[in-house]
PDB file of the backbone (N, CA, C, O) and the ligand in Angstrom, with CONECT records:
HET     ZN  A 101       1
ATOM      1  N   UNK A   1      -0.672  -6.951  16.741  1.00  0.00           N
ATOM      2  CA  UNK A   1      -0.578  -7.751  15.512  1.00  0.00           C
ATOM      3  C   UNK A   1       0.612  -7.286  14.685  1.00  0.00           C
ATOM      4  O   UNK A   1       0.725  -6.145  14.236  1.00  0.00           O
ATOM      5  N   UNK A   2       1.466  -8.248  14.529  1.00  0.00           N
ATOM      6  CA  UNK A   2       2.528  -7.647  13.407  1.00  0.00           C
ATOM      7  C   UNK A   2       2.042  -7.857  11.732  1.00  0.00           C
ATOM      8  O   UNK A   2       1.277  -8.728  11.319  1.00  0.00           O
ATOM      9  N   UNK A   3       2.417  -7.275  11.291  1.00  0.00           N
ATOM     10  CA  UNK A   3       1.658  -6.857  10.125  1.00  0.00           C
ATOM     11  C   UNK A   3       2.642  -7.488   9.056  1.00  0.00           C
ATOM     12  O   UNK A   3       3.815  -7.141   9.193  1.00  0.00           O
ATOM     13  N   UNK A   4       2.400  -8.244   8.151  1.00  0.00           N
ATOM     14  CA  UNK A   4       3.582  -8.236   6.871  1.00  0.00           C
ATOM     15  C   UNK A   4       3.186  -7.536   5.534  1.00  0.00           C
ATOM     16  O   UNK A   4       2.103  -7.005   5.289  1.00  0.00           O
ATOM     17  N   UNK A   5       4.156  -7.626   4.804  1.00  0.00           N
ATOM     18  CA  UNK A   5       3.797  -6.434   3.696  1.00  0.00           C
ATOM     19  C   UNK A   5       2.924  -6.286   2.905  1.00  0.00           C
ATOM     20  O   UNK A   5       2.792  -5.235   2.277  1.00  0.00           O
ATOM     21  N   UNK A   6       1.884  -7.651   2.724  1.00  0.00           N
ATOM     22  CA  UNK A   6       0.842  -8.175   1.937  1.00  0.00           C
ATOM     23  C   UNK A   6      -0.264  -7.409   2.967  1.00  0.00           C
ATOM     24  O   UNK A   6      -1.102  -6.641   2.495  1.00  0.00           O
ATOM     25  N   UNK A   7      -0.196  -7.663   4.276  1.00  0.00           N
ATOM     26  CA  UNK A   7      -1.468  -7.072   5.195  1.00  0.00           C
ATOM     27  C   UNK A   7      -1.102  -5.205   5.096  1.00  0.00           C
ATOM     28  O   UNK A   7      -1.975  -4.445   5.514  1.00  0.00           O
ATOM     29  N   UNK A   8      -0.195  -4.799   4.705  1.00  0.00           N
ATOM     30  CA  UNK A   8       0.164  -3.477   4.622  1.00  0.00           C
ATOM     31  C   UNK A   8      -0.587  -2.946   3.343  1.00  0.00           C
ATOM     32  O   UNK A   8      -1.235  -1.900   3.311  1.00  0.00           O
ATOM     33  N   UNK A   9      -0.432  -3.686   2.450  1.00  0.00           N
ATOM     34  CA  UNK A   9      -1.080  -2.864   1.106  1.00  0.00           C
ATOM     35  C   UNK A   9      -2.296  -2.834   0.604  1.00  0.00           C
ATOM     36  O   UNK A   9      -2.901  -2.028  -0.103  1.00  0.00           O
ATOM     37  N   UNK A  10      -2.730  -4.552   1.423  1.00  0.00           N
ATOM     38  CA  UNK A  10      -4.654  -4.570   1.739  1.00  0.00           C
ATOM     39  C   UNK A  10      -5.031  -3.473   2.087  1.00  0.00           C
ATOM     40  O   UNK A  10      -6.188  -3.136   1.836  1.00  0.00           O
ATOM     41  N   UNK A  11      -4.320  -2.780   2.632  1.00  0.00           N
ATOM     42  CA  UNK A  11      -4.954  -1.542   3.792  1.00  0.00           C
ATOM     43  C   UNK A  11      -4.476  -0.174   3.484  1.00  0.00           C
ATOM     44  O   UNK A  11      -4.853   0.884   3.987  1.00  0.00           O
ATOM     45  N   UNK A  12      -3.366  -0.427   2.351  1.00  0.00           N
ATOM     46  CA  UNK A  12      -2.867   0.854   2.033  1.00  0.00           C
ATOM     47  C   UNK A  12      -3.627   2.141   1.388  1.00  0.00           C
ATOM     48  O   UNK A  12      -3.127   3.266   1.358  1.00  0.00           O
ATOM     49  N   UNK A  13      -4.801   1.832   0.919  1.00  0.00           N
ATOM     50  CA  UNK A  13      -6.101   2.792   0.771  1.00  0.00           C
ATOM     51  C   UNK A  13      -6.600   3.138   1.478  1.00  0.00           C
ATOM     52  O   UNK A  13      -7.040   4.281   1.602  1.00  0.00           O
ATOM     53  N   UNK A  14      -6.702   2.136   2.266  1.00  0.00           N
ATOM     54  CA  UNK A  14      -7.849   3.203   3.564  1.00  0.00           C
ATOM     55  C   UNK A  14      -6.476   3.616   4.297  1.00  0.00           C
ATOM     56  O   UNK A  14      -6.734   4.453   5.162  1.00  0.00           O
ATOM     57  N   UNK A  15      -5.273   3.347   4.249  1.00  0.00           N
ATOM     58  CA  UNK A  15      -4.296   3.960   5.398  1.00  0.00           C
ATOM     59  C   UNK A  15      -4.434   5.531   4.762  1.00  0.00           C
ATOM     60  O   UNK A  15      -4.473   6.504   5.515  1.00  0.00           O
ATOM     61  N   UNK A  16      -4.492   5.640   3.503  1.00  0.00           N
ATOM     62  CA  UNK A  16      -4.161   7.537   2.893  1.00  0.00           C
ATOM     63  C   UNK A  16      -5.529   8.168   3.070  1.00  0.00           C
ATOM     64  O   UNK A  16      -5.607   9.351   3.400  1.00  0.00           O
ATOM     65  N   UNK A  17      -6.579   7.452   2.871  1.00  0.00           N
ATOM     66  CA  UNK A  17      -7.702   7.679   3.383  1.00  0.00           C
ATOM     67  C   UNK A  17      -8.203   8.114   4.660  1.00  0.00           C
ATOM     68  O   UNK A  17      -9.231   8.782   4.772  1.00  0.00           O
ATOM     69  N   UNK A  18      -7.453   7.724   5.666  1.00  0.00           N
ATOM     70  CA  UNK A  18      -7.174   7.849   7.019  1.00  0.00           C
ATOM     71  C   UNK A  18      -8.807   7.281   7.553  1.00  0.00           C
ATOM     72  O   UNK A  18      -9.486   7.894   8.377  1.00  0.00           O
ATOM     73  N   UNK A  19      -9.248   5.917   6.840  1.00  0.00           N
ATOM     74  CA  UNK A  19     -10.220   4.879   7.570  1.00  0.00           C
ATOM     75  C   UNK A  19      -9.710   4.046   8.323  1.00  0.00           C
ATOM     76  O   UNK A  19     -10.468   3.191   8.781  1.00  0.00           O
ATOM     77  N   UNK A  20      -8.515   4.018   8.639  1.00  0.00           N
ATOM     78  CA  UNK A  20      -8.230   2.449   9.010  1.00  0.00           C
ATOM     79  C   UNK A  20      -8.128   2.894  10.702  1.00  0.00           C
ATOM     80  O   UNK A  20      -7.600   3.941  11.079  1.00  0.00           O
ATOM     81  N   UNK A  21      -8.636   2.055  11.451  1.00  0.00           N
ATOM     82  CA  UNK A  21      -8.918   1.449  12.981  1.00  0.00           C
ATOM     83  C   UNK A  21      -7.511   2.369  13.788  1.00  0.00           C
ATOM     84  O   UNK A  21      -6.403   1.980  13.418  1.00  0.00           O
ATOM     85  N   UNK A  22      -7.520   3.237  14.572  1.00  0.00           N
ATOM     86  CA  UNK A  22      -6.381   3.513  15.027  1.00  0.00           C
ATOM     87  C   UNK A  22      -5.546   2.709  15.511  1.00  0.00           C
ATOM     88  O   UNK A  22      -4.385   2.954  15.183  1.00  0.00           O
ATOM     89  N   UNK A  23      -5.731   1.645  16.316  1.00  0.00           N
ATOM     90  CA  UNK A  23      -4.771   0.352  16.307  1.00  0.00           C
ATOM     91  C   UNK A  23      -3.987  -0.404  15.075  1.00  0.00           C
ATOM     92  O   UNK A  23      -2.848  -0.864  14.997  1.00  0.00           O
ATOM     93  N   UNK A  24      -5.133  -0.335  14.103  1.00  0.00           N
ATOM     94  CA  UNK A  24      -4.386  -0.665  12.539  1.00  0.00           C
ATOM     95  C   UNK A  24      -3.209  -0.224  12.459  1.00  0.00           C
ATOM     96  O   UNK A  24      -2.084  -0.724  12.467  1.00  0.00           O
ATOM     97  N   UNK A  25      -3.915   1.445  12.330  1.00  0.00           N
ATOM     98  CA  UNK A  25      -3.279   2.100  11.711  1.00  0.00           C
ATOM     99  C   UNK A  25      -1.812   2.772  12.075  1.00  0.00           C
ATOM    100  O   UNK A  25      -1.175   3.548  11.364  1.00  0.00           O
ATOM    101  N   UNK A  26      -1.450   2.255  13.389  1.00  0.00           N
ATOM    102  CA  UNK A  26      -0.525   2.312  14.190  1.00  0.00           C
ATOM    103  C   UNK A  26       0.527   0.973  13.778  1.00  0.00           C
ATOM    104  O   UNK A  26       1.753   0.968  13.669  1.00  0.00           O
ATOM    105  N   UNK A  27      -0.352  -0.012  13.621  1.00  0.00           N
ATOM    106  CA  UNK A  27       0.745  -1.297  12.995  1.00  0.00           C
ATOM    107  C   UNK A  27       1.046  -1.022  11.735  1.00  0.00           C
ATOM    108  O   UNK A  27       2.157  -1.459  11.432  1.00  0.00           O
ATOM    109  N   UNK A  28       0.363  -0.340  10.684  1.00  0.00           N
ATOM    110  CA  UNK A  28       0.722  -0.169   9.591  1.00  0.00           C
ATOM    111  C   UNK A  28       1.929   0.713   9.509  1.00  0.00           C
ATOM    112  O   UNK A  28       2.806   0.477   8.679  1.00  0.00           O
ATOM    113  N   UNK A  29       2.042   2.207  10.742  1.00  0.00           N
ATOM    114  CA  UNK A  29       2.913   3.182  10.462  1.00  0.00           C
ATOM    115  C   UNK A  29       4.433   2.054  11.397  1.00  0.00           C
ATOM    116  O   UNK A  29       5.603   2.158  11.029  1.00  0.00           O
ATOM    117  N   UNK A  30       4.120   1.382  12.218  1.00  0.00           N
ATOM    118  CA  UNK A  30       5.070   0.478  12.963  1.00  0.00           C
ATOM    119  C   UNK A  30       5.718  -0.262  11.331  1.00  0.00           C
ATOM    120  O   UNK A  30       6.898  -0.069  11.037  1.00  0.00           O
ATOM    121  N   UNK A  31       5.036  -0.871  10.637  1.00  0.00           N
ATOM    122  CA  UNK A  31       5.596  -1.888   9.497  1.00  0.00           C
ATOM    123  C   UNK A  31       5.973  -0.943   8.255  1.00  0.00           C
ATOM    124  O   UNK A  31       6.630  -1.290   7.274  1.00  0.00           O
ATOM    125  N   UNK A  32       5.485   0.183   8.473  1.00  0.00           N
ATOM    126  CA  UNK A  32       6.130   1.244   6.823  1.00  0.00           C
ATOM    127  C   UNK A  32       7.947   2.121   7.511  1.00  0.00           C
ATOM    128  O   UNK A  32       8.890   2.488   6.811  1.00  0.00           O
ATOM    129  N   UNK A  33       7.821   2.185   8.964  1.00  0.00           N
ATOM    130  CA  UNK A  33       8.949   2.135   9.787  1.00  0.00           C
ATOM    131  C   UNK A  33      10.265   1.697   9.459  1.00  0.00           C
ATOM    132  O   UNK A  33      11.266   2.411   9.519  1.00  0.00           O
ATOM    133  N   UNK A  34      10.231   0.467   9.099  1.00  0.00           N
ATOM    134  CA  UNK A  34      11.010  -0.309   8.787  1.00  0.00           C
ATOM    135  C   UNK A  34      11.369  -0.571   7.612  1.00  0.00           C
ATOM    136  O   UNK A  34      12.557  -0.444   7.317  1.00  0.00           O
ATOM    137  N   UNK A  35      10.330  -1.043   6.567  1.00  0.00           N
ATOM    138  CA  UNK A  35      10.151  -1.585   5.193  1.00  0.00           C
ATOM    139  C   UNK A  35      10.513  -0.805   4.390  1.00  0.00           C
ATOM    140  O   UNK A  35      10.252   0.275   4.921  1.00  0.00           O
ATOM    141  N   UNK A  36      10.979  -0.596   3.380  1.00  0.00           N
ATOM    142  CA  UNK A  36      11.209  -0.048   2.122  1.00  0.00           C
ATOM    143  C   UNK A  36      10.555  -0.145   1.045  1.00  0.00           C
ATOM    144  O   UNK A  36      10.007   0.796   0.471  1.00  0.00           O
ATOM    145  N   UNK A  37      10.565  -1.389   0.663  1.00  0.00           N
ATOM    146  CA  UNK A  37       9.008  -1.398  -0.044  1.00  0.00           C
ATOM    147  C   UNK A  37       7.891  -1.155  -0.129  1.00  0.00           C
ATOM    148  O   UNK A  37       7.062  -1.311  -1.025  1.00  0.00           O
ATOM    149  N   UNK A  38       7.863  -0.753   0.846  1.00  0.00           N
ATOM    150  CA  UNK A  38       6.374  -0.595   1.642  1.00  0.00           C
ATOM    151  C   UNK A  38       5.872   0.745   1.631  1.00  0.00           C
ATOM    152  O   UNK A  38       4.748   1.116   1.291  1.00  0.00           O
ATOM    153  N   UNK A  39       7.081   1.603   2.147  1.00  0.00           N
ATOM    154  CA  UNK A  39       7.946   2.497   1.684  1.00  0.00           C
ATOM    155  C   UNK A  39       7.210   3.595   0.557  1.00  0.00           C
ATOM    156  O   UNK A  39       6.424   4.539   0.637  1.00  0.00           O
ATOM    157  N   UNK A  40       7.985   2.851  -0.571  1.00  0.00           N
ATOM    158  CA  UNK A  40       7.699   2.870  -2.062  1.00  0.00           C
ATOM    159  C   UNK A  40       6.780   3.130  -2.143  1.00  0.00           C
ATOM    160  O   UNK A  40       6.284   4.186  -2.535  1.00  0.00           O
ATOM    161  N   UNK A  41       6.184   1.900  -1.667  1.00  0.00           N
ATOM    162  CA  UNK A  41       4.495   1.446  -2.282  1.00  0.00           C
ATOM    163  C   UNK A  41       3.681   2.817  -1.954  1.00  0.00           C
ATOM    164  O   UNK A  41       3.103   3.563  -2.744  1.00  0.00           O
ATOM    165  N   UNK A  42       3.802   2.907  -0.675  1.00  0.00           N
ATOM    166  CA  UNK A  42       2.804   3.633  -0.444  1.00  0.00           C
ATOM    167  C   UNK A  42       3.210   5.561  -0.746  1.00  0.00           C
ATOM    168  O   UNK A  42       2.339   6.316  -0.314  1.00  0.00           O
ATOM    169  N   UNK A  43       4.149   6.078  -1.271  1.00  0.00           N
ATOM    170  CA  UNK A  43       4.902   6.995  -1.394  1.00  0.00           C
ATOM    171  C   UNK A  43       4.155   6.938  -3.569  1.00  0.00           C
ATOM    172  O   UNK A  43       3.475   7.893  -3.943  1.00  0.00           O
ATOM    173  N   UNK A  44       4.354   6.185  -4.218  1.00  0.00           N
ATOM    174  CA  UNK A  44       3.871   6.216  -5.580  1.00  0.00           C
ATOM    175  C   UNK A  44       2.503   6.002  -5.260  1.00  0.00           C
ATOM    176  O   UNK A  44       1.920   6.873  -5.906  1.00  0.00           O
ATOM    177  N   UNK A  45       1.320   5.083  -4.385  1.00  0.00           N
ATOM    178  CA  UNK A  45       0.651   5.068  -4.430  1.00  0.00           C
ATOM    179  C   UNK A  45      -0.170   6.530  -4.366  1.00  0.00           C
ATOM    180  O   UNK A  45      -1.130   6.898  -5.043  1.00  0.00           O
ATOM    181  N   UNK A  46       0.515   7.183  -3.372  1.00  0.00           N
ATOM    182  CA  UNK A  46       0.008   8.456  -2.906  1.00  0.00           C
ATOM    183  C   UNK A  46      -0.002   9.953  -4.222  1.00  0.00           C
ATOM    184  O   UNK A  46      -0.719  10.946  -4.352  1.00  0.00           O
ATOM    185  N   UNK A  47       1.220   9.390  -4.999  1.00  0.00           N
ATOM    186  CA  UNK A  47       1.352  10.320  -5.733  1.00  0.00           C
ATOM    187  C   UNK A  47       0.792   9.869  -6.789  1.00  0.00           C
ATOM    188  O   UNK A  47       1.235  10.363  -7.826  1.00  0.00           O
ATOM    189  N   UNK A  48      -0.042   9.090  -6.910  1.00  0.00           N
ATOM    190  CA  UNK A  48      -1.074   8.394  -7.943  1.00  0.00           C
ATOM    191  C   UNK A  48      -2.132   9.245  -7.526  1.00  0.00           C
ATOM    192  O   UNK A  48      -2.505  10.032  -8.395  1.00  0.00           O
ATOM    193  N   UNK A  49      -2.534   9.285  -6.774  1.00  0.00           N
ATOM    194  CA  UNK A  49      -3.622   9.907  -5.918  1.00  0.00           C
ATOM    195  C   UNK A  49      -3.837  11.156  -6.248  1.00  0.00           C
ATOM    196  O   UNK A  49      -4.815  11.784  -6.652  1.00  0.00           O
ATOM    197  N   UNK A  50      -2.285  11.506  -5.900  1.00  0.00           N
ATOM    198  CA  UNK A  50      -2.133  13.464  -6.162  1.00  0.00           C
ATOM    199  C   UNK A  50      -2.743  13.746  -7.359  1.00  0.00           C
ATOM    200  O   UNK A  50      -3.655  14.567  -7.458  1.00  0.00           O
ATOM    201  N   UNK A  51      -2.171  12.938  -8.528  1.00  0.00           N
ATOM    202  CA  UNK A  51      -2.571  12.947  -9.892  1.00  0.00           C
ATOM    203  C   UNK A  51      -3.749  13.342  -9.686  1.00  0.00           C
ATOM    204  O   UNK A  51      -4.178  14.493  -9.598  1.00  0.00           O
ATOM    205  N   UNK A  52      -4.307  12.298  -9.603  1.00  0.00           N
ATOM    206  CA  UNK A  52      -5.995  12.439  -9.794  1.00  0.00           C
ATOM    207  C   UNK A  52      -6.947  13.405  -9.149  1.00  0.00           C
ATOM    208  O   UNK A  52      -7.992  13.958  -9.492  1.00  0.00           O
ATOM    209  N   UNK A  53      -6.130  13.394  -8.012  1.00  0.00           N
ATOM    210  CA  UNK A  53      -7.234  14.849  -7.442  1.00  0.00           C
ATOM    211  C   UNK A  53      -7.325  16.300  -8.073  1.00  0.00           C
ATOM    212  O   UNK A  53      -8.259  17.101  -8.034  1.00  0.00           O
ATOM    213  N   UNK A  54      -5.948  16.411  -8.727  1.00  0.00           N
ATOM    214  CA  UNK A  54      -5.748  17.432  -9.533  1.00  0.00           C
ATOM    215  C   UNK A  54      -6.944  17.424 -10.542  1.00  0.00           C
ATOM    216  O   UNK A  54      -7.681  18.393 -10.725  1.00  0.00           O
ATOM    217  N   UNK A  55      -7.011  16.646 -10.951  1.00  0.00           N
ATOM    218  CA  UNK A  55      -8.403  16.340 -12.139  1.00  0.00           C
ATOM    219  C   UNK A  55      -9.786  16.055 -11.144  1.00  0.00           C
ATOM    220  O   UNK A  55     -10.893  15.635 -11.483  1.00  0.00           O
ATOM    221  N   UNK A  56      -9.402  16.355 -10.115  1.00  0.00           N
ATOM    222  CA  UNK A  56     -10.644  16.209  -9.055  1.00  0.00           C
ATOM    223  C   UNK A  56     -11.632  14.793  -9.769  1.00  0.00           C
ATOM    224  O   UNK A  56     -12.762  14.912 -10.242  1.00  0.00           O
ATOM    225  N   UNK A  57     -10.885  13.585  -9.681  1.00  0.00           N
ATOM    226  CA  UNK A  57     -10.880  12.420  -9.830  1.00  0.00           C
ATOM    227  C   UNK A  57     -10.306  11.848  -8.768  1.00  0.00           C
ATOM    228  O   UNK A  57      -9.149  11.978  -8.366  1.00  0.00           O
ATOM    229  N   UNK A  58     -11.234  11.170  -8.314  1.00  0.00           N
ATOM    230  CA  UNK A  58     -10.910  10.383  -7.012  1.00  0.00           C
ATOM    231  C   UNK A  58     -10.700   8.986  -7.121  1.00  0.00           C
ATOM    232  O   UNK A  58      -9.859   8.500  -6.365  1.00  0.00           O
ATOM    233  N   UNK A  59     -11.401   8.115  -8.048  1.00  0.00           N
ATOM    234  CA  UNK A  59     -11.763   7.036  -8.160  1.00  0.00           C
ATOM    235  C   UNK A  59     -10.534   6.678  -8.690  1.00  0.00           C
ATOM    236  O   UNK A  59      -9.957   7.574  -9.308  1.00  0.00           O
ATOM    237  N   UNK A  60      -9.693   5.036  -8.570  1.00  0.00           N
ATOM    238  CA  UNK A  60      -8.629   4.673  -8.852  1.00  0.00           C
ATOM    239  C   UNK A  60      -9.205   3.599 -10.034  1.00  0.00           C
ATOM    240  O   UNK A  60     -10.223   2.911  -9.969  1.00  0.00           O
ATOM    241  N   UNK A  61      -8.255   3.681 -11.094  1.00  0.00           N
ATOM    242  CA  UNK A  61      -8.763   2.789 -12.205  1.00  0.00           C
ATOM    243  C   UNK A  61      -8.913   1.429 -11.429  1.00  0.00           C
ATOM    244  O   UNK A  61      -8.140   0.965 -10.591  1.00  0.00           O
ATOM    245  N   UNK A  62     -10.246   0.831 -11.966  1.00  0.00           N
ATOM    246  CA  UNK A  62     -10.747  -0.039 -11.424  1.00  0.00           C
ATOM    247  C   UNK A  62      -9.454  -1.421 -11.488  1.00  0.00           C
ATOM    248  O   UNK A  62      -9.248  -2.201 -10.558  1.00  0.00           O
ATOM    249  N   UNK A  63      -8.700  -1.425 -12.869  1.00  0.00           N
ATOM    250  CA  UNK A  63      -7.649  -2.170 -12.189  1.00  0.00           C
ATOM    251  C   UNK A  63      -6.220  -1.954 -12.067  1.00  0.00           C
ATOM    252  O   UNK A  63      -5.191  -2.461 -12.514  1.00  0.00           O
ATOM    253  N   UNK A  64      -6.679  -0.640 -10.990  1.00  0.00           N
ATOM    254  CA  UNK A  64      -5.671  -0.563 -10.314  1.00  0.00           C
ATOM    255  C   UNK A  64      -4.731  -1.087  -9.276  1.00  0.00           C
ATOM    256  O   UNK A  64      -3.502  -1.114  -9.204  1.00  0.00           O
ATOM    257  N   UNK A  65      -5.775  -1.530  -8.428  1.00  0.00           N
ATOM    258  CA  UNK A  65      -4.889  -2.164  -7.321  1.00  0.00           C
ATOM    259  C   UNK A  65      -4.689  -3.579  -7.597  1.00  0.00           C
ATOM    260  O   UNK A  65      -3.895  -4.239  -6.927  1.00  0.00           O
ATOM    261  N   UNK A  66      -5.494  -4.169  -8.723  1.00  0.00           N
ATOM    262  CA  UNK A  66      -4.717  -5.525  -9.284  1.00  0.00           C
ATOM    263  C   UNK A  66      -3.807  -5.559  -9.737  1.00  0.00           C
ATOM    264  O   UNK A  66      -3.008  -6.474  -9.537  1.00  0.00           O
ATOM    265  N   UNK A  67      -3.547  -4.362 -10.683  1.00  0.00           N
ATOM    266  CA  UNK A  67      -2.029  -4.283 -11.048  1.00  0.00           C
ATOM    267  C   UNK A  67      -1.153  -4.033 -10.591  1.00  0.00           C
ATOM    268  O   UNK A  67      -0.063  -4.374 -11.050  1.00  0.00           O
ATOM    269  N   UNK A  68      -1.305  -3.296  -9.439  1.00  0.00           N
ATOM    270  CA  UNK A  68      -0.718  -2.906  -8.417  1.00  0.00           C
ATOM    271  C   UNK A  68      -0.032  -4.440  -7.485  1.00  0.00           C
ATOM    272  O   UNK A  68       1.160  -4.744  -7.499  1.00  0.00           O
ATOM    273  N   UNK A  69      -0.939  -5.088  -6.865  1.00  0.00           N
ATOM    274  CA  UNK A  69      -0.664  -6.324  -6.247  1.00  0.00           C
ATOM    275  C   UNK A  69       0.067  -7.787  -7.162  1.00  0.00           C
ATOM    276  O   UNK A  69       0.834  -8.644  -6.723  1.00  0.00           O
ATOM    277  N   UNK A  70      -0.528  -7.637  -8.562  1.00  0.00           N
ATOM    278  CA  UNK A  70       0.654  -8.149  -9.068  1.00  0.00           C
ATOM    279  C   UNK A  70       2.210  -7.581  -9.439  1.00  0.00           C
ATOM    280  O   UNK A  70       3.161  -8.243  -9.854  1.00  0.00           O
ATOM    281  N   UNK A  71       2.163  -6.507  -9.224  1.00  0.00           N
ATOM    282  CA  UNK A  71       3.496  -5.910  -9.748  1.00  0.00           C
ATOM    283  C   UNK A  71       4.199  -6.661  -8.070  1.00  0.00           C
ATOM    284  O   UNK A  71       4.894  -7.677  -8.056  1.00  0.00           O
ATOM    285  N   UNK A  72       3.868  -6.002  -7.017  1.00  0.00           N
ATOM    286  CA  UNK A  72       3.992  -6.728  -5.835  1.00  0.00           C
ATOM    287  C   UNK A  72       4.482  -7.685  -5.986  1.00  0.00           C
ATOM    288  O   UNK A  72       5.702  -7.766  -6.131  1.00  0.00           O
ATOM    289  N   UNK A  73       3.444  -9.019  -6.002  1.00  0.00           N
ATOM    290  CA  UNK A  73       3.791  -9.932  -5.883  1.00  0.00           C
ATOM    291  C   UNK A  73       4.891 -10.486  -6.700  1.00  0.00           C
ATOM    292  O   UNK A  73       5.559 -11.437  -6.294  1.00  0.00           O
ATOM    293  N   UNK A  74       5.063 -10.008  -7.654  1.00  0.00           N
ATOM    294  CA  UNK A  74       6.141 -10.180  -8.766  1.00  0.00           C
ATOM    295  C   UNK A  74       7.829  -9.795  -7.773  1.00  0.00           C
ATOM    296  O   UNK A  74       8.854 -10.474  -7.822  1.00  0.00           O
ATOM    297  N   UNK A  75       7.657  -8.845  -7.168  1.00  0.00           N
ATOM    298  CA  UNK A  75       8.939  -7.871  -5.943  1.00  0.00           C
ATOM    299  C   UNK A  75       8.907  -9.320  -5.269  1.00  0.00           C
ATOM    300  O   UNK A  75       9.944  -9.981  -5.216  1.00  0.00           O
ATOM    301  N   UNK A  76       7.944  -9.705  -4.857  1.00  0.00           N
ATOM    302  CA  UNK A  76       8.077 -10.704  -3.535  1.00  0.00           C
ATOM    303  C   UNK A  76       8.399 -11.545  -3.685  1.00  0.00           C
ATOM    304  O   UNK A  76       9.022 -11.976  -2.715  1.00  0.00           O
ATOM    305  N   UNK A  77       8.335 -12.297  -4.627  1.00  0.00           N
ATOM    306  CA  UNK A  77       8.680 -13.909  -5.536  1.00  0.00           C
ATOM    307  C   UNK A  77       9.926 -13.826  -5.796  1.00  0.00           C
ATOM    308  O   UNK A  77      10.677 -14.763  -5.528  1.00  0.00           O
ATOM    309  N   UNK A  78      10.396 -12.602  -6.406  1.00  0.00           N
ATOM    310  CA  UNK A  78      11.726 -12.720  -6.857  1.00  0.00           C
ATOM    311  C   UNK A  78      13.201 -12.127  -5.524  1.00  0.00           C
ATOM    312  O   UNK A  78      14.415 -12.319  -5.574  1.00  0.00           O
ATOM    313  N   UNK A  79      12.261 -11.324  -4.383  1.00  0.00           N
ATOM    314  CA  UNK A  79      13.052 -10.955  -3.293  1.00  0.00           C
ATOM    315  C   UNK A  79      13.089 -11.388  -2.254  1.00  0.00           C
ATOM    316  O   UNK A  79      14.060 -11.719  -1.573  1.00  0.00           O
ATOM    317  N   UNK A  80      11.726 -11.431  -1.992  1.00  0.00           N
ATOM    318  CA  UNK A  80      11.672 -12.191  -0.623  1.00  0.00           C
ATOM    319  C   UNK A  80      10.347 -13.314   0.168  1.00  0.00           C
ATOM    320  O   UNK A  80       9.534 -13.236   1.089  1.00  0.00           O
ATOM    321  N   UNK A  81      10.829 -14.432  -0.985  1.00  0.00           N
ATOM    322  CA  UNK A  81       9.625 -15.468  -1.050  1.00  0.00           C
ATOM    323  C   UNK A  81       9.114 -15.510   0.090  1.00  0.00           C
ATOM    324  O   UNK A  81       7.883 -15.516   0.119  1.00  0.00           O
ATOM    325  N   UNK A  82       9.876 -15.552   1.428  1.00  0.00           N
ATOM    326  CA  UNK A  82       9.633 -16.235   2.464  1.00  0.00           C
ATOM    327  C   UNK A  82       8.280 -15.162   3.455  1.00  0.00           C
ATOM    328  O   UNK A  82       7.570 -15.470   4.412  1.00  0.00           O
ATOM    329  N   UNK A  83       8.406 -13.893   2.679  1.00  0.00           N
ATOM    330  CA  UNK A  83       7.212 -13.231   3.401  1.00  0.00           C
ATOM    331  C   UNK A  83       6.057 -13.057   3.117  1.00  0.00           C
ATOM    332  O   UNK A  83       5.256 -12.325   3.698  1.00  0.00           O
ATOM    333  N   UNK A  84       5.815 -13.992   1.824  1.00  0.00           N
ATOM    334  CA  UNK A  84       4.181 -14.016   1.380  1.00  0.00           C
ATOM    335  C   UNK A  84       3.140 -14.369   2.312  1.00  0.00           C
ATOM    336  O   UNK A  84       1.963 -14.374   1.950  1.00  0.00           O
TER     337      UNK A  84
HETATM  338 ZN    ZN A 101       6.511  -4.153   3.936  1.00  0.00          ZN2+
END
């Protein structure tokens, strides 16, 4: 399955989590390979993370990954419509 950057960040929690399907999770490291954004994403996501564990807080503000996916989608609209 080739993966585009929207199916990358659905999954980008359980990818740091290390839940995701080893086949997934093999298309995901195949599509962060390449991408830059993706890249990013998951490089700040992680150090969001760091944050919080430090405070041995695990839980991600509940709207987090909405804000997260609109900031996204906002990158995608204005860069690269054609991969939504
Ligand atoms: Zn991507």
């Amino acid at each position: 399955m080739v993966l585009n950057c929207r199916h990358v960040w659905d999954r980008i929690s359980d990818y740091i989590d290390g839940t995701l399907d080893p086949e997934v999770r093999a298309d995901v490291e195949r599509h962060l390979a390449h991408c830059e954004i993706c890249s990013a994403v998951l490089d700040s996501t992680r150090n969001i993370i760091i944050l919080m564990a430090d405070d041995r807080v695990f839980e991600l503000p509940v709207d987090f990954s909405q804000r997260l996916h609109a900031r996204l989608d906002a990158v995608l609209s204005s860069e690269a419509p054609d991969s939504a």
